[in-house]
C-alpha positions as CSV (number, residue, x, y, z in Angstrom):
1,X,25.2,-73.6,-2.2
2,X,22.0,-72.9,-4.3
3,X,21.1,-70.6,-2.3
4,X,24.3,-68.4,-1.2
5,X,24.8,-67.6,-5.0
6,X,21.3,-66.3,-4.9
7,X,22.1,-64.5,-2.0
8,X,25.4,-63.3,-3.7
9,X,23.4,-62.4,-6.9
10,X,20.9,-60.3,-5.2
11,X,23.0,-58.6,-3.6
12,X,25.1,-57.7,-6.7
13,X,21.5,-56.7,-8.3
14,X,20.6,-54.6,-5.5
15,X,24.1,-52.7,-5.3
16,X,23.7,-52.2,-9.5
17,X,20.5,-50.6,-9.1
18,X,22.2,-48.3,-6.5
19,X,24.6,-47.6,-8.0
20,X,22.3,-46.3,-11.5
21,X,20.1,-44.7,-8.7
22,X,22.6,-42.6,-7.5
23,X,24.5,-42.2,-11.0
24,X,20.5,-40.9,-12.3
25,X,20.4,-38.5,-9.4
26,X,23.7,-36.9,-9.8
27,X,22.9,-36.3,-13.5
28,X,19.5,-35.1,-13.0
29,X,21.0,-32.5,-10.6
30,X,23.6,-31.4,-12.5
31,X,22.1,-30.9,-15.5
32,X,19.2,-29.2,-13.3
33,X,21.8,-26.9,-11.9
34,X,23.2,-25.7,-15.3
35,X,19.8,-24.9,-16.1
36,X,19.8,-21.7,-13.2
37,X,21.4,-19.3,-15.2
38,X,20.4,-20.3,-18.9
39,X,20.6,-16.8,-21.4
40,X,20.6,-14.5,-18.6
41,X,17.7,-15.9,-16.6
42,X,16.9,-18.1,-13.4
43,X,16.0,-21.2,-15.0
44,X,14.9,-24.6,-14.1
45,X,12.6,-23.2,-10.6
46,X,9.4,-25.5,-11.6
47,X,11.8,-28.3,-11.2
48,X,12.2,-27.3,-7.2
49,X,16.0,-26.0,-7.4
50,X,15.9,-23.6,-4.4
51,X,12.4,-25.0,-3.6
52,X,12.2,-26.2,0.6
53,X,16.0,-25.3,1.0
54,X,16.1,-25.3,4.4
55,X,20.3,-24.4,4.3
56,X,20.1,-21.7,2.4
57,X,20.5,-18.5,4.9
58,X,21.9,-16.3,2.3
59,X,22.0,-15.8,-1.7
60,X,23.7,-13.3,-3.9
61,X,22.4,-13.0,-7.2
62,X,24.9,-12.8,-10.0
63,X,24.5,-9.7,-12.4
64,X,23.7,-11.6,-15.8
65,X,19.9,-12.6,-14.0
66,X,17.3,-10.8,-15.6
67,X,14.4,-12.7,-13.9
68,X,13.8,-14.6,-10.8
69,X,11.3,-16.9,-11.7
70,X,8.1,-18.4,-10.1
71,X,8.6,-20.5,-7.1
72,X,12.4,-20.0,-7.0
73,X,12.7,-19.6,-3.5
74,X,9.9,-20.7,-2.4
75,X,9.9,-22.3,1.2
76,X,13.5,-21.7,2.2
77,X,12.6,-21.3,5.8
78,X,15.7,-19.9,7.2
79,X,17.0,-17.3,4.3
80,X,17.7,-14.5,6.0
81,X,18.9,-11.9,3.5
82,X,18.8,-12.1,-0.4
83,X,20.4,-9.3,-2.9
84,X,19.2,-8.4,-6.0
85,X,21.3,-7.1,-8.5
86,X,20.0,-4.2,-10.8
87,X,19.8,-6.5,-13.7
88,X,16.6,-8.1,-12.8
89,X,13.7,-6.6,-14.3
90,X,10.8,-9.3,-12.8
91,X,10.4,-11.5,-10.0
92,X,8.1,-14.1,-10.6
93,X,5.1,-15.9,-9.2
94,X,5.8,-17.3,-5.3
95,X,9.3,-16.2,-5.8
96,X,10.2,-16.0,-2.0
97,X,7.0,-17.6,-0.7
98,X,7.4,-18.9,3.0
99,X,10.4,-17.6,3.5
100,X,9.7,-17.3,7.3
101,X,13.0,-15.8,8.2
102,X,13.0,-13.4,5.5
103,X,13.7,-9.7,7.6
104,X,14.2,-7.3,4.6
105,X,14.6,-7.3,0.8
106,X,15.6,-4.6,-1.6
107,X,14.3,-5.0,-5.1
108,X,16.3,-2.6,-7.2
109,X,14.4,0.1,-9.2
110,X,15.2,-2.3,-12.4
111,X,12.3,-4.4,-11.3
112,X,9.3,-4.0,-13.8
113,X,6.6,-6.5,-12.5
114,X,6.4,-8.5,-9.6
115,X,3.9,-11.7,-9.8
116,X,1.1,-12.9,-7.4
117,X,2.2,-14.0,-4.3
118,X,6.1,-13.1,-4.3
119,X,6.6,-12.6,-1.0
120,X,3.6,-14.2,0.6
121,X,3.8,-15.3,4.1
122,X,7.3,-14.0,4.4
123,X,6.6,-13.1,8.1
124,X,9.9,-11.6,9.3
125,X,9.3,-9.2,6.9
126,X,8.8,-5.7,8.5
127,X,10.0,-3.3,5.6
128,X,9.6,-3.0,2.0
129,X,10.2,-0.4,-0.5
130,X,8.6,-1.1,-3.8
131,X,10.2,0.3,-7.0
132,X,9.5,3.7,-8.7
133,X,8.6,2.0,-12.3
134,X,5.9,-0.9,-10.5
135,X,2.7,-0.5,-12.1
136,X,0.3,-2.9,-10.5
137,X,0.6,-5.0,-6.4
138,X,-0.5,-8.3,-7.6
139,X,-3.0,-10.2,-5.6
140,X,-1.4,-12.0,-2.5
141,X,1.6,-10.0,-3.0
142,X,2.4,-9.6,0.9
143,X,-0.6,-12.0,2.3
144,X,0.4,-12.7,5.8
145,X,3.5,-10.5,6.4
146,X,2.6,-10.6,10.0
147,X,6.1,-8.4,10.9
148,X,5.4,-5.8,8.0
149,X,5.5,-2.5,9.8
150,X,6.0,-0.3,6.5
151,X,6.0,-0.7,2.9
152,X,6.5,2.5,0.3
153,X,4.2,2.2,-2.6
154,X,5.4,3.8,-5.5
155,X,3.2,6.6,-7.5
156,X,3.3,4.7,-10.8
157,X,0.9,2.2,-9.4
158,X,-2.5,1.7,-10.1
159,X,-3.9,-1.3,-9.1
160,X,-3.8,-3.2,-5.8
161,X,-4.7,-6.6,-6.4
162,X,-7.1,-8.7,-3.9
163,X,-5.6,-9.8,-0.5
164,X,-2.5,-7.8,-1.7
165,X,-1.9,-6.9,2.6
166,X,-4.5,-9.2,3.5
167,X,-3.7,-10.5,7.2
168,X,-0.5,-8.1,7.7
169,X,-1.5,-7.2,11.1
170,X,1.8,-5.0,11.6
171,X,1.0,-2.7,9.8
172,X,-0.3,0.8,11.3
173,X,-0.3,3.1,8.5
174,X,-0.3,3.2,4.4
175,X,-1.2,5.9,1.7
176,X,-2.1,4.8,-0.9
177,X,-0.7,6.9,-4.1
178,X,-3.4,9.0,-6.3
179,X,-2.8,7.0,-9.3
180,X,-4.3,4.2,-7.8
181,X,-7.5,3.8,-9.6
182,X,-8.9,0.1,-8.0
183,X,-8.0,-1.7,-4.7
184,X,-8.6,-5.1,-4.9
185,X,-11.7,-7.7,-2.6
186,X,-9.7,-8.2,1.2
187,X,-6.9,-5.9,0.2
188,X,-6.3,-5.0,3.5
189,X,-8.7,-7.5,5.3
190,X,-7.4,-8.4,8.8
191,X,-4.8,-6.1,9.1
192,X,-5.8,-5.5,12.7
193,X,-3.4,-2.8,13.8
194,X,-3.9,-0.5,10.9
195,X,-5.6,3.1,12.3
196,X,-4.6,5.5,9.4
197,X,-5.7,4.8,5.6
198,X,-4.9,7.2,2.8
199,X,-7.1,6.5,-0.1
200,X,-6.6,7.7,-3.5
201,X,-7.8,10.6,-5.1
202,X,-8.1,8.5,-8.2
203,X,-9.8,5.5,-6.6
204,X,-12.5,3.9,-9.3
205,X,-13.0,0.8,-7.2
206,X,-13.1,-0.7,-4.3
207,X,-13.7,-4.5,-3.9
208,X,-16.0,-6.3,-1.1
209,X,-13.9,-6.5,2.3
210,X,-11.0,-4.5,1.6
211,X,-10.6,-3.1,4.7
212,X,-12.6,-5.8,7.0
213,X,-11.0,-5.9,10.2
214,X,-8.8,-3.0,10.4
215,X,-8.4,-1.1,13.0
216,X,-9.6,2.0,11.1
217,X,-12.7,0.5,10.2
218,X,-13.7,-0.8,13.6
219,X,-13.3,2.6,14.6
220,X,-15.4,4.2,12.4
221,X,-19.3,5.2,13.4
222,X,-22.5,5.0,10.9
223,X,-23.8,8.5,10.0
224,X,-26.9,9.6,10.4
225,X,-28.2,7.6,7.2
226,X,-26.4,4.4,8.3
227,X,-23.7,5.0,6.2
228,X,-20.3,3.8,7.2
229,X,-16.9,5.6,5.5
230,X,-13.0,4.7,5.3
231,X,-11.4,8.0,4.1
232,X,-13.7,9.0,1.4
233,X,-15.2,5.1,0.5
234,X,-18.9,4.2,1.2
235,X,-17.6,0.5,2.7
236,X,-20.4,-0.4,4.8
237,X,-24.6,0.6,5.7
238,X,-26.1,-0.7,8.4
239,X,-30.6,0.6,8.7
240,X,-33.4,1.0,7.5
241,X,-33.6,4.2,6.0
242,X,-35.8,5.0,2.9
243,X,-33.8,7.7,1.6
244,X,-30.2,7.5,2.1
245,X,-27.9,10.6,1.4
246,X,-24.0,9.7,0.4
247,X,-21.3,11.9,1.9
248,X,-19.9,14.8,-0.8
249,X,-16.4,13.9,-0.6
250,X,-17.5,10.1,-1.8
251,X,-15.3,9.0,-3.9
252,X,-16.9,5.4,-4.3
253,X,-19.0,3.0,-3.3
254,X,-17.7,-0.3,-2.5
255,X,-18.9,-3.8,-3.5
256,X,-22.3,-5.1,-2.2
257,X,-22.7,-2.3,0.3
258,X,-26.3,-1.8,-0.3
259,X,-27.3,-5.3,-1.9
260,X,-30.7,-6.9,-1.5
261,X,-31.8,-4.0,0.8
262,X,-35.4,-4.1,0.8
263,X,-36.1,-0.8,2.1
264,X,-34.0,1.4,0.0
265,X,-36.4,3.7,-2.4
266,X,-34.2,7.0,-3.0
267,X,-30.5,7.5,-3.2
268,X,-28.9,10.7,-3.3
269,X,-25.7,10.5,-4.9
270,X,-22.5,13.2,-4.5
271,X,-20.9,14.7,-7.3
272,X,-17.3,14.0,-6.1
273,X,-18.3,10.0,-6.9
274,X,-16.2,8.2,-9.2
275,X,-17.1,4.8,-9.2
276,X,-20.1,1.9,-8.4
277,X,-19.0,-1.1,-6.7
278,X,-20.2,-4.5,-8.4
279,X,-23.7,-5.7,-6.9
280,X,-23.6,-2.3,-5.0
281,X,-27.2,-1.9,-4.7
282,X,-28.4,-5.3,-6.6
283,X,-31.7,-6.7,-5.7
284,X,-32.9,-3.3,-4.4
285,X,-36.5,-4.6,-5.2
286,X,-38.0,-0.7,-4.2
287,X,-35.4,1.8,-5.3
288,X,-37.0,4.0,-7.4
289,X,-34.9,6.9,-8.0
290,X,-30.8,7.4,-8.2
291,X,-28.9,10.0,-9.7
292,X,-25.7,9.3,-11.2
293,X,-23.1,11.8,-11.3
294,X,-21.3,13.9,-13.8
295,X,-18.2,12.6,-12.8
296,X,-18.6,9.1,-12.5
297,X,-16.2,6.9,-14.5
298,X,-17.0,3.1,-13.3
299,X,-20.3,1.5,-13.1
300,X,-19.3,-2.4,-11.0
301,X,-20.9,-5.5,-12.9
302,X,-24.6,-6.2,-11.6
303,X,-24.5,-2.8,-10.2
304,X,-28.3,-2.2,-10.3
305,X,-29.1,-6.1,-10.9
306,X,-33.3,-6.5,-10.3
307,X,-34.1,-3.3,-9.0
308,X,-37.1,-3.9,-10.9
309,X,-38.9,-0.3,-10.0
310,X,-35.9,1.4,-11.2
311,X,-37.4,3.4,-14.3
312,X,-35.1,6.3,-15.0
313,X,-31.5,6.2,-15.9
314,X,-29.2,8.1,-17.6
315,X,-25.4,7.3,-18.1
316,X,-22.8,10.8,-17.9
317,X,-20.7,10.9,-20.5
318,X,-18.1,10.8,-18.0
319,X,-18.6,6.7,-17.5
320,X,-15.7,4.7,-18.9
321,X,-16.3,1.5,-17.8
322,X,-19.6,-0.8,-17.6
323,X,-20.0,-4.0,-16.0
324,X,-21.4,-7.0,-16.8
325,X,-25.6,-6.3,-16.4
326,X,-25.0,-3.7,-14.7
327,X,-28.6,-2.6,-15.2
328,X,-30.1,-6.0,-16.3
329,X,-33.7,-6.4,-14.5
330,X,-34.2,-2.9,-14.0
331,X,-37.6,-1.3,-15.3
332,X,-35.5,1.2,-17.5
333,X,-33.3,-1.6,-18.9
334,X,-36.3,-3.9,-19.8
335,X,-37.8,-1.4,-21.9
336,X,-35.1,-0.1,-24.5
337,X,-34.7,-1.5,-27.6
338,X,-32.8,-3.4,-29.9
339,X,-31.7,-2.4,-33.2
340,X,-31.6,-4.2,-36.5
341,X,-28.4,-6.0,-35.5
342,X,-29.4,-7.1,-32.2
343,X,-27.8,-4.5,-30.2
344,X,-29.0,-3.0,-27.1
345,X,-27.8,0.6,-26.1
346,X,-28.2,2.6,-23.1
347,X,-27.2,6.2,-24.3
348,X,-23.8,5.3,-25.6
349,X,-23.0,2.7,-24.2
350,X,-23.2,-1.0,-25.9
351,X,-25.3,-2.8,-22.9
352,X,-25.6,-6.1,-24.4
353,X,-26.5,-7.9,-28.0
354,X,-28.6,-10.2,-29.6
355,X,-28.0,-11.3,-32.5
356,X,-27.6,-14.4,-35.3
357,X,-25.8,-12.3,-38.3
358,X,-22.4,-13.2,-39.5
359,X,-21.3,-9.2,-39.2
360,X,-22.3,-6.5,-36.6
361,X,-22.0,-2.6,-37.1
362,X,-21.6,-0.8,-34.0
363,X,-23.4,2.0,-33.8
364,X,-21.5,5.2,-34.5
365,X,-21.1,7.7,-31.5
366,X,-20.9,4.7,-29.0
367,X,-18.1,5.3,-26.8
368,X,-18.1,2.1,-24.6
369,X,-18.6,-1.5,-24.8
370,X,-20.1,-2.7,-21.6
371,X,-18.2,-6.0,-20.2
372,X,-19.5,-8.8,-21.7
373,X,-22.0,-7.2,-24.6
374,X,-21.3,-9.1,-27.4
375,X,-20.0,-12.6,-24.9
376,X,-19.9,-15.9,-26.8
377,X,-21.1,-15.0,-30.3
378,X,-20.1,-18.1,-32.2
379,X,-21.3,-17.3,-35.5
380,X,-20.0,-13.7,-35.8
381,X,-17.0,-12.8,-38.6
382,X,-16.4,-9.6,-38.7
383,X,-17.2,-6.8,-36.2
384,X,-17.0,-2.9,-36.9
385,X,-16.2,-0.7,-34.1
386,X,-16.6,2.9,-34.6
387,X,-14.1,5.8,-34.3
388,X,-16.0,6.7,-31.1
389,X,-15.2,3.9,-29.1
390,X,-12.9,4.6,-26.2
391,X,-13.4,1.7,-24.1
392,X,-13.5,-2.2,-25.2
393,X,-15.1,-4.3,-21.7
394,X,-13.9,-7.2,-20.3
395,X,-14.9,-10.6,-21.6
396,X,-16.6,-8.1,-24.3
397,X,-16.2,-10.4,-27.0
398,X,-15.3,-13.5,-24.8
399,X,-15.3,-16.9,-26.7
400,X,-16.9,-15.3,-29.9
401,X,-14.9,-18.3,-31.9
402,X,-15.7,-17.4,-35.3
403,X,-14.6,-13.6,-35.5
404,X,-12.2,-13.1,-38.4
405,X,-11.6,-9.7,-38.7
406,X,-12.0,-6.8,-36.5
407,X,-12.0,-3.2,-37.9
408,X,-10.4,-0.9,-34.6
409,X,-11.2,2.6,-34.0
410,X,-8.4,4.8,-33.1
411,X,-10.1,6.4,-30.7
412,X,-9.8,3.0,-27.9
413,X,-7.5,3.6,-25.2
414,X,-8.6,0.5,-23.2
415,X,-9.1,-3.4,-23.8
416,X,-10.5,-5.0,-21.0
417,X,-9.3,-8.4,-19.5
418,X,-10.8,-11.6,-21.4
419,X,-11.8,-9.0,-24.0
420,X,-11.3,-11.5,-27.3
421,X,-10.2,-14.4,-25.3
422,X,-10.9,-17.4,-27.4
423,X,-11.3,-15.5,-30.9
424,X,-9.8,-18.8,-32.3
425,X,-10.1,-17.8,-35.9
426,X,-8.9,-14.2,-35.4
427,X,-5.9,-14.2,-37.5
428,X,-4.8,-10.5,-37.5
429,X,-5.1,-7.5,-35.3
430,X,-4.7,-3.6,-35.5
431,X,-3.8,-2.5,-32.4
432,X,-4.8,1.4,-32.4
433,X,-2.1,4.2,-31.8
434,X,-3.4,5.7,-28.7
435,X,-3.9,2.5,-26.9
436,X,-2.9,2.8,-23.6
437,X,-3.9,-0.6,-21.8
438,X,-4.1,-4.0,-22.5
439,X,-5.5,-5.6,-19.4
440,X,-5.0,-9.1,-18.4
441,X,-5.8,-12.6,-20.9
442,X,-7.2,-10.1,-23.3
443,X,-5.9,-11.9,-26.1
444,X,-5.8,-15.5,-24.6
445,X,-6.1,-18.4,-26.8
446,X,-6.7,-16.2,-30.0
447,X,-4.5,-19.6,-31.3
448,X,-4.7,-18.3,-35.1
449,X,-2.9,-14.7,-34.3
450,X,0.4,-14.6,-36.8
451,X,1.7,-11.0,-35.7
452,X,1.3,-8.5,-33.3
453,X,2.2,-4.8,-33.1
454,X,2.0,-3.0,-29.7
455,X,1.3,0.4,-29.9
456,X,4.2,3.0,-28.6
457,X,1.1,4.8,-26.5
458,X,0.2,1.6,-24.8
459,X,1.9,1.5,-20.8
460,X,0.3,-1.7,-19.8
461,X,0.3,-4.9,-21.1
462,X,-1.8,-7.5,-18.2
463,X,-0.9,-11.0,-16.9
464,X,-1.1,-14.0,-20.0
465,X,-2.3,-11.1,-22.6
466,X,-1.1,-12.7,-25.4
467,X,-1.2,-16.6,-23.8
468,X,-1.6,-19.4,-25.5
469,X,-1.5,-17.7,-29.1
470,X,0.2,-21.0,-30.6
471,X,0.8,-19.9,-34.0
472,X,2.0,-16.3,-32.6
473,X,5.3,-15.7,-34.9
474,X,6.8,-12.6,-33.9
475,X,5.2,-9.3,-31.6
476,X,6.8,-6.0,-31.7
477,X,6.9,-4.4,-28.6
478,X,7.9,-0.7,-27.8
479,X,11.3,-0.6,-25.6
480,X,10.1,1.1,-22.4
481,X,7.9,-2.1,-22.0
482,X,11.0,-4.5,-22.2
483,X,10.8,-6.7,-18.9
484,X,7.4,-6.7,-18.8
485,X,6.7,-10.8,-18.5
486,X,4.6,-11.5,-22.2
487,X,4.3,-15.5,-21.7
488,X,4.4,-15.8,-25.4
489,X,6.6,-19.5,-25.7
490,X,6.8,-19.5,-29.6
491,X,6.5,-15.8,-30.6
492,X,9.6,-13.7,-31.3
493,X,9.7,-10.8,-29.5
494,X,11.5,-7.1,-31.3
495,X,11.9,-4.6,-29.0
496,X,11.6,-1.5,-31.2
């Protein structure tokens, strides 16, 4: 008998916890559900709402979404067709990820920014018109659309980020609009059917691989100089040459195409060239001599790393951008010198600094700050930066903990990504009227900022700019950049 009522009692135990069990999970979804449209957004994605959906064949987006956020569709396997209504301005990170069955989407012209990987592996995809007001292809953005036949690129863009196409080996043909001013490492990396590239009149920078195993590149022959070219881009070098002679027509160099070549001792260089890739010709132990342009505008970090018989350089005032020791090791680079606050300038441009003073004057007439010149700085307060100043590098001032105050010129039309990241006592900022972009993390975990004003002139504002800014009250923003993803969680945001 002892033992039946135990029997009976476990049993009523047993059905009690199922019964809470099931009572938990019908809550838990509910409440998760009311959570998808919260204040005219898709809400509640992290928490795997439309995540692995395998039933889902078709959605219809109701007008009062304004975002579809990260991972929201992510691994429905069978949706087949997906409308967007014109009220969305952003489609976030993963959105439609794996969404094998996927055949064609069209994101209305409201859409602003699309996120990393949005559409990655979708690989029924075969057509794909991007809208007019889309600055930037994040990285991944199409990785793996193995059906993608097609995709319009709009003129406003100018960035393709790294692996953006990578792997879409449907794809026979794209132009790439002249706004475009950087294609991203693997961009177009195993995208084995495409013959015809279209590259940017525009184009700054082109990262290592982009157009590995394409069609186009396959087909292409070295020159006479061993030089190997995809539409106007120096991607490849195969020889031995001493003196090598770059194409007029060059409009850059791509990353790591001459690195660690031994017998390199004289580069001609065209005027049409407009950008040096990173490591481009680092660790050329002979080059001796190299002209650089009138018209260049981007010189890739490590650049001309150890290329230790290098004794000549000078900078055109046409360079906007510097990278990261770009010139460290060089014979010319080891030989300038510092000035009283530790500063190290190559013509006028901020190269790197020294120094264990609590403020630093930058040197009037300086137009750029090389990426990473001032990097780490603990000790530094305040910082000066002359009217002259156009250009502010990444990870320029990157972890310099103790900067207070920082006096901007108005003359600065770009901030670099990293640029102040971790100024954790920077309290207040001036951002300059003329300020055009603010590139990615620039202003990450600056966690004393209180306000923020963004400039009316600025038409870029990067990925996580103003991240992590915990005590971050209110930013004014101008109107045109309203859907523009800020990742501020605290901060009021005034449209003005």
């Amino acid at each position: 008998m002892k033992i039946l009522r135990k029997r009976k009692i476990n049993k009523k135990i047993i059905l009690v916890f199922f019964i809470m069990a099931v009572g938990v999970f019908y809550v838990a979804a509910n409440a998760r559900c009311r959570l998808i449209i919260h204040n005219g957004e898709l809400d509640g994605v992290k928490s795997g709402i439309f995540q692995k959906r395998s039933d889902l064949v078709s959605i219809h987006i109701p007008s009062s979404v304004t975002r579809i956020d990260s991972r929201a569709f992510r691994s429905c396997t069978n949706l087949q067709e997906v409308t967007i209504p014109e009220s969305v301005t952003s489609i976030g990170k993963y959105a439609f990820e794996r969404c094998y069955n996927l055949k064609q989407v069209n994101i209305p012209e409201s859409v602003l920014y699309i996120d990393s990987g949005a559409f990655r592996e979708c690989s029924s995809l075969e057509y794909v018109k991007l809208p007019d007001n889309l600055t930037e292809i994040k990285w991944s953005l199409f990785e793996n659309c193995e059906s993608l036949k097609r995709v319009e690129i709009p003129e406003n863009v100018s960035r393709i980020g790294d692996e953006a196409f990578l792997g879409c080996t449907s794809l026979e043909r794209i132009e790439i609009p002249d706004n475009v001013s950087q294609i991203g490492y693997c961009a177009f990396q195993d995208c084995t059917n495409l013959g015809y590239i279209k590259t940017p009149e525009e184009v700054e920078w082109v990262g290592k691989a982009a157009f590995s195993g394409t069609a186009c590149l396959e087909a292409a022959e070295p020159d006479l100089y061993g030089n190997i070219y995809v539409d106007g881009v120096l991607v490849a070098h195969q020889g031995e040459e001493v003196y090598v002679a770059v194409n007029e027509g060059t409009r850059v160099i791509a990353d790591k195409v001459f690195r660690g070549n031994i017998h390199i001792q004289q580069v001609e260089l065209p005027d049409s060239l407009r950008g040096i890739g990173q490591t481009a010709f680092s660790k050329c132990y002979n080059l001796e001599s190299i002209n650089l342009p009138k018209g260049l505008k981007n010189i890739g970090s490590s650049a001309f790393f150890g290329c230790e018989r290098l004794t000549d350089i000078t900078i055109p005032e046409s360079v906007e951008s510097v990278g990261m020791d770009a010139f460290t090791g060089t014979h010319w680079y080891e030989n300038l010198e510092r000035d009283e606050y530790g500063c190290l300038y190559g013509d006028d441009i901020l190269l790197d600094c020294e120094t264990d003073g609590l403020t630093l004057e930058i040197k009037p007439g300086t137009r750029v700050i090389a990426d990473g010149a001032i990097y780490g700085h603990y000790q530094l307060t305040y910082v000066n930066i002359p009217d002259s100043v156009t250009h502010i590098g990444g990870i320029a001032f990157f972890e310099c903990i103790g900067i207070e105050g920082i006096k901007m010129s108005g003359g600065i039309r770009e901030i670099g990504g990293y640029a102040f990241w971790g100024c954790k006592e920077l309290k207040q900022i001036e951002l300059p009227e003329g300020l055009k972009r603010i590139e990615w993390w620039a202003f990450d975990h600056c966690v004393s900022l209180r306000e923020v004003r963004i400039p009316t002139s600025v038409e870029k504002i990067g990925e996580g700019a103003f991240c992590s800014s915990d005590k971050l009250k209110r930013i004014n923003v101008p109107e045109h950049l309203r859907g523009i993803p800020l990742e501020v969680e605290n901060a009021e945001i005034i449209y003005y």
